[in-house]
Steps between C-alpha positions, in 0.01 A plus 500: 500500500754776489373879479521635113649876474536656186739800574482771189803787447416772286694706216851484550512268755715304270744742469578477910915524511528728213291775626504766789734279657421776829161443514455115379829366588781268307302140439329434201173324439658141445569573875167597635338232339757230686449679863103492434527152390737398814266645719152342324676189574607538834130590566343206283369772264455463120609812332458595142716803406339777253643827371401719217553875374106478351221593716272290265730182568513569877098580490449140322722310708296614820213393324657178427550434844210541631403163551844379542737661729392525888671802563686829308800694528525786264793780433298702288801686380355849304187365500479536896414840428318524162287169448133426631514208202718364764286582781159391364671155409624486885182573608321132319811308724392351829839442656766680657642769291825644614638840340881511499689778421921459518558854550264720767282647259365733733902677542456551125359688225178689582364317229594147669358524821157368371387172463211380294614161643469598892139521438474091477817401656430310817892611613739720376863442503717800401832609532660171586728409196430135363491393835113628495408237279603232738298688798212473293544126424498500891214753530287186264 
């Protein structure tokens, strides 16, 4: 039975290619989605895809899950640094939860540099473009 990963982008995730091309690069989110899928299936994973700009929607979906996917990986987005909704949620899941963050948040913003997420996450993987969500699909 292959390993179920639900991987969830936050707020503006879907706008990857037409936004701070410096910090998030030139591909778009059709393209992460193919490279995360390539990889699930080089590693015999099952891999559901999830973004939303709603905290509520991303709060549910974890919830959702709970009982379904084996492991997590999560790009917060914004709500890295604002949401324990997100957090609390995280905290029911039994699995692996891996943060990723394209950009190093920690070179950023003061106001970036925490993570409500870091408090569950069983790795963190920052700074490492898209490529970081296929190191976490190896981390799994």
């Amino acid at each position: 039975m292959s390993k179920k990963v639900l991987v969830i982008n936050g707020p503006n995730i879907n706008m990857l290619g037409r936004r701070e091309k410096d910090l998030y690069g030139k591909e778009d989110y059709a393209y992460l989605c193919d490279i995360i899928n390539k990889k699930a299936n080089e590693l015999d994973y099952e891999v559901e895809m999830y973004q939303s700009n709603s905290e509520g929607s991303i709060i549910t979906k974890i919830q959702q899950s709970l009982d379904e996917a084996d492991d997590i990986i999560i790009n917060p987005a914004a709500y890295t640094h604002t949401s324990v909704g997100i957090l609390d949620a995280l905290k029911m899941f039994k699995g692996k939860i891996i943060e990723v963050h394209i950009s190093d948040i920690s070179e950023r913003e003061e106001f970036r540099k925490h993570s409500y997420v870091s408090y569950v996450a069983t790795k963190r993987i920052i700074g490492k473009g898209l490529e970081g969500y296929l190191l976490a699909l190896e981390e799994l």
